[in-house]
C-alpha positions, 0 to 999 in steps of 0.5 A, spaced: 500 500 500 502 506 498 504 510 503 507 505 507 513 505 511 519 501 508 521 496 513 527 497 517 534 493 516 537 492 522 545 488 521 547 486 527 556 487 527 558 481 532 565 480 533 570 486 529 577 486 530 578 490 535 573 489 540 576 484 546 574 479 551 578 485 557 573 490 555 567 485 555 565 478 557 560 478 552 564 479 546 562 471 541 569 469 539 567 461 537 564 459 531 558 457 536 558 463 539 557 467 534 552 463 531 548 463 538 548 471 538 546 470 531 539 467 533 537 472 539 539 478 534 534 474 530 529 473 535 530 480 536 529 483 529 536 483 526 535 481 518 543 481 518 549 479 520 556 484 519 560 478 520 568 477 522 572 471 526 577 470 530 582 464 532 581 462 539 586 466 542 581 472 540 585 474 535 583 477 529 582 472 523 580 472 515 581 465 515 576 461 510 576 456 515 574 460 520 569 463 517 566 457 514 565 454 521 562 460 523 556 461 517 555 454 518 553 454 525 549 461 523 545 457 518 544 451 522 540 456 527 537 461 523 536 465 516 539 471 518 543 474 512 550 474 513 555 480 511 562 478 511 567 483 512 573 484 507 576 489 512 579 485 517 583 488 521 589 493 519 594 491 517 591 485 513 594 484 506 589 483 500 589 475 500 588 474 507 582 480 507 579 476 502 579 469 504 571 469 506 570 470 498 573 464 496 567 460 499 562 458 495 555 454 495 551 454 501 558 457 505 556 463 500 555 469 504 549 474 501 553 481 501 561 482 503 563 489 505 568 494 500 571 500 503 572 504 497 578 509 500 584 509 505 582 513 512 585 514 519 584 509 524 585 511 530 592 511 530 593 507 524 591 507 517 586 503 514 589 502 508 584 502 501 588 504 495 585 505 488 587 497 486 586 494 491 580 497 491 578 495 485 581 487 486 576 486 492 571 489 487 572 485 483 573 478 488 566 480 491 563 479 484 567 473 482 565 470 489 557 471 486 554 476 492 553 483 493 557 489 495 555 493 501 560 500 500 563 501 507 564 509 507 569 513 512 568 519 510 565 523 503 570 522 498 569 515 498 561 515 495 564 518 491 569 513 490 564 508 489 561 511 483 567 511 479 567 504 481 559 504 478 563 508 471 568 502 470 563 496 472 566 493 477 560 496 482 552 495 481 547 501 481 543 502 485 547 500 490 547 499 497 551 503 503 554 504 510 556 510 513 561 508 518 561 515 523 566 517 528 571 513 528 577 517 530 580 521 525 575 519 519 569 522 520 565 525 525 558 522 526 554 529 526 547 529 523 550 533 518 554 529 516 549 523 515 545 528 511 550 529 507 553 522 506 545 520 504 544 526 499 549 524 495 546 517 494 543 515 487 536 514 486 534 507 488 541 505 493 539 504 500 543 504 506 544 503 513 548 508 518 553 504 523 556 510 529 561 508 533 561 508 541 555 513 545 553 515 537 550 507 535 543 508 538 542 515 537 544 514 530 540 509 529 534 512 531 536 518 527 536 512 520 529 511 523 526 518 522 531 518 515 528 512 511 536 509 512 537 503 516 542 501 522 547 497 524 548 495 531 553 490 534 559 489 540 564 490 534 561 499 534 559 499 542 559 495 547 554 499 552 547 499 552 546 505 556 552 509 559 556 505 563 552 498 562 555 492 558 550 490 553 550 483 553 551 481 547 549 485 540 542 483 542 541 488 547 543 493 542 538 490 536 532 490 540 533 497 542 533 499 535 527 495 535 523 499 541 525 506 537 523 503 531 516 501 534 515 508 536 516 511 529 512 506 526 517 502 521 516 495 522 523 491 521 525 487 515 525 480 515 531 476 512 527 476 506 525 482 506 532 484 506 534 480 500 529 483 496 531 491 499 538 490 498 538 486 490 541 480 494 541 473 489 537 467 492 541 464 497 546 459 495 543 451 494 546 446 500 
């Protein structure tokens, strides 16, 4: 019915790769850890999940075999979409930031992560050059699934539509705004209206803020039309102080507010459809 409210996606991010097991005790590192927290983020209105792993001893991995083990214990509980992150952590080289797209079949994921610039990460760089860019582009379309563009800061939308120019990136295509990472982008109102003005017809996008900004920015995304992630990876607190539990905390939270705005959340289904997603991989 026309006039309705589009629904909201919400990504639960689980893990990243800075969070620890010191800050909080509720961080998921095991693959059946991971795949527990995916299924109450379902339960509590999550469509997706933003997808990193580690080894056992907590450090940050993008091992194919990691990542396997994880996405098979989700599926096994849960369709939630699940989003693998090409970011992994600093420092990474390309192939090993691109192990989760050497998977295919079931193991597939339905969207990866592409971060189209370099950036300041706290006190390191995130880096991104132009070729590497564009391999990993080229990696996620090879792997079968869909980019979700990671933007840090304002050129890199930019960056993304040159990829569109070149082939190597999809119009309309779907977008994260990761605001308030230290030395990129602060997470502003303005900034996040900025960011979504520039956007083509028909790309979609969702808004991950960093630390105390998560839920605001989320409720912001609500009022917007956007979507919103939320998850350990960005906050660890669900009010000041307070541990979140879990990444489930925090979803439901955004469930509450998008109750009382009125936009219902997405189902997996729904998603896939939202977000130009292929049908999922056969077992």
């Amino acid at each position: 019915m026309a006039g309705e409210p589009q629904p909201l996606i919400v990504t639960a991010c689980l893990v990243g790769a800075e969070t620890t097991r010191a800050q909080t005790p509720y961080l998921p590192i095991t693959a059946e850890e991971i795949a527990e927290e995916a299924r109450l983020c379902r339960e509590a209105g999550a469509a997706m999940i933003h997808l990193h792993v580690r080894e056992p001893d907590g450090t940050p991995s993008q091992s194919a075999e990691l990542f396997a083990a994880a996405i098979r214990a989700v599926r096994a509980r849960t369709d939630i979409l699940v989003q693998v992150s090409t970011g992994g952590a600093v420092g990474m080289t390309a192939d090993e930031r691109c192990g989760p797209l050497t998977l295919r079949g079931a193991l597939r994921p339905d969207m990866a992560t592409l971060t189209t610039g370099t950036v300041n990460f706290g006190d390191e760089v995130f880096m991104n050059p132009r070729p590497l860019v564009r391999d990993i582009a080229r990696r996620i379309r090879a792997c079968g699934t869909v980019p979700e563009i990671e933007c840090f800061d304002a050129g890199m939308v930019d960056e993304a539509l040159a990829l569109a120019k070149e082939g190597l990136v999809d119009l309309p295509a779907h977008f994260d705004f990761v605001l308030g990472v230290p030395g990129a982008l602060a997470a502003t109102p303005e900034a996040l209206r900025f960011l979504a003005g520039k956007l083509p017809a028909g790309c979609t996008w969702t808004v991950a803020a960093m630390s105390r900004f998560e839920l605001p920015f989320a409720e912001l995304a609500i009022e917007m039309g956007g979507n919103a992630r939320v998850g350990l990876e960005d906050n660890i607190y669900l009010s000041k102080g307070v541990l979140a539990k879990g990444s489930h905390e925090l979803v439901a939270e955004v469930g509450k507010a998008a109750a009382r705005r009125g936009r219902p959340l997405a189902t997996p289904a729904q998603a896939r459809a939202l977000l130009r997603l292929p049908p999922p991989a056969a077992a």
